[in-house]
N, C-alpha and C positions, 0 to 999 in steps of 0.2 A: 281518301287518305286518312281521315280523321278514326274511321271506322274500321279501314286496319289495322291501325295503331292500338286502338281496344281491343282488338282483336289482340294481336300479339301478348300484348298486357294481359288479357286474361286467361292465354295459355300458359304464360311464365307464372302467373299466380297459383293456375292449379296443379301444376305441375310440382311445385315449391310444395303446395299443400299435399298432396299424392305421397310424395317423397317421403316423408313421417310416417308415412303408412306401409307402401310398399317396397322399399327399398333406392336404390342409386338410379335415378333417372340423368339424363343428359343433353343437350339441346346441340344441334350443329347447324355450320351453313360453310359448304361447298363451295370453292370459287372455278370456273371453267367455262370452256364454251358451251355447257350443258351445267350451269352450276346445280344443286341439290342443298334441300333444306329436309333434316332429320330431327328424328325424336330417338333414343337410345336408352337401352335398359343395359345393367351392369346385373347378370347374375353371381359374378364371383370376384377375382380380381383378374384370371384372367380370360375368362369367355364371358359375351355382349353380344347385345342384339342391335339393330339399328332398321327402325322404317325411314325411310330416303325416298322425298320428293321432287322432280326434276320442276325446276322453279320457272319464268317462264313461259307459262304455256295457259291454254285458253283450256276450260272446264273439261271438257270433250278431248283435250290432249292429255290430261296429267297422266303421266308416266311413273308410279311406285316402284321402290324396289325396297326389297326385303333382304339384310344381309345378318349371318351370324358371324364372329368373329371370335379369336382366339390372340391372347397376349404371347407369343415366344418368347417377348423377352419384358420383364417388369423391372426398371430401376427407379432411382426417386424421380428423376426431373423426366425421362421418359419413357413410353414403350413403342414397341415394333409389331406389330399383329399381320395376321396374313385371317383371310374367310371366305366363302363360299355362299352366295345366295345368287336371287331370283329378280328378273324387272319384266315389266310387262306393258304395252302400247306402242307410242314409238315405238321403241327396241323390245324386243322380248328376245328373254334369253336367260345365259348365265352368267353371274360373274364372279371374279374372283382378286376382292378387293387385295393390295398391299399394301401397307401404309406403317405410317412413324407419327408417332403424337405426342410434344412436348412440351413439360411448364417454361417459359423465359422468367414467368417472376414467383420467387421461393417467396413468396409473402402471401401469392393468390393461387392456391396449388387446384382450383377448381376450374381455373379457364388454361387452354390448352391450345397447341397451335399446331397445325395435322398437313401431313403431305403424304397422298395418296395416288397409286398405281392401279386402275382396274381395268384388267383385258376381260371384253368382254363376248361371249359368243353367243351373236346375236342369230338366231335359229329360224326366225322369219326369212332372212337376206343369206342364211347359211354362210353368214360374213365372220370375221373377227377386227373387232376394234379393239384400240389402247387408249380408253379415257384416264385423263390424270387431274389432277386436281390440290389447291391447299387452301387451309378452310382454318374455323375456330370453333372449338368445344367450352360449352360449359357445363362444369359438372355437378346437377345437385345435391343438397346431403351431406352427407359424412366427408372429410378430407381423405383423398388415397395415400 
C-alpha cells in the first residue's frame, strides 16, 4: 500500500513537472463495473487525447484503451465531447466514447466531474456493448 501510494505521488509530481513543458496534461478515474484510470493530453481547447486503463485486473489482464476526442460544445462550467478510439485484451475493439464534463466549483476550474456513454464494439465476440460510467478530472496547467 505504502508503495502505491509513492507511486501515485510520483506520477502526480511528474506530470505537474511535464506540464511546463509540454503543454495541458490531465489525470482521470472512471467509476463503473469496469471502472478506468487515465492519463489525457489537451492539444487544443477542443480536441484530447486520453490513454485509459481498465483498473482492476492482474498484470497479464490489463486492458488499454486509446481514445481521441473532440469538444462540440465549450462553455465556462462545461463541455460535451463525443470520440472515437481503440481497447485491446479483454475486449478489443472500437469505441465510441460520449460524454459531458463539468466544474461544480467556479473557484477550482481544474478538477471536473465527467458522465460518460461508451458503446462499444467489441470484434473479438463480434458483440456490442453500452459501457457508461462517471468519474473525476483533473486538469493540469494553465486554467480553461
Amino acid at each position: 500500500m505504502k508503495r502505491s501510494m509513492l507511486t501515485i505521488v510520483f506520477i502526480i509530481s511528474l506530470l505537474s513537472v511535464c506540464n511546463t513543458t509540454f503543454g495541458q496534461l490531465s489525470m482521470s478515474y472512471q467509476y463503473s463495473s469496469l471502472s478506468k484510470i487515465g492519463i489525457g493530453y489537451n492539444f487544443s481547447q477542443r480536441i484530447w487525447s486520453e490513454l485509459r486503463v481498465f483498473s482492476d485486473t492482474y498484470l497479464e489482464g490489463v486492458t488499454p484503451e486509446l481514445v481521441v476526442l473532440y469538444n462540440i460544445s465549450v462553455k465556462e462550467r462545461h463541455e460535451i465531447y463525443i470520440g472515437v478510439g481503440g481497447v485491446i485484451n479483454s475486449l478489443s475493439g472500437i469505441v465510441f466514447p460520449i460524454g459531458l464534463q463539468f466544474r461544480p466549483l467556479e473557484n477550482f476550474k481544474r478538477f471536473s466531474i465527467q458522465i460518460e456513454f461508451e458503446p462499444t464494439i467489441d470484434i473479438g465476440n463480434e458483440d456490442l456493448a453500452f459501457l457508461s460510467s462517471a468519474g473525476i478530472r483533473y486538469t493540469f496547467g494553465r486554467n480553461k
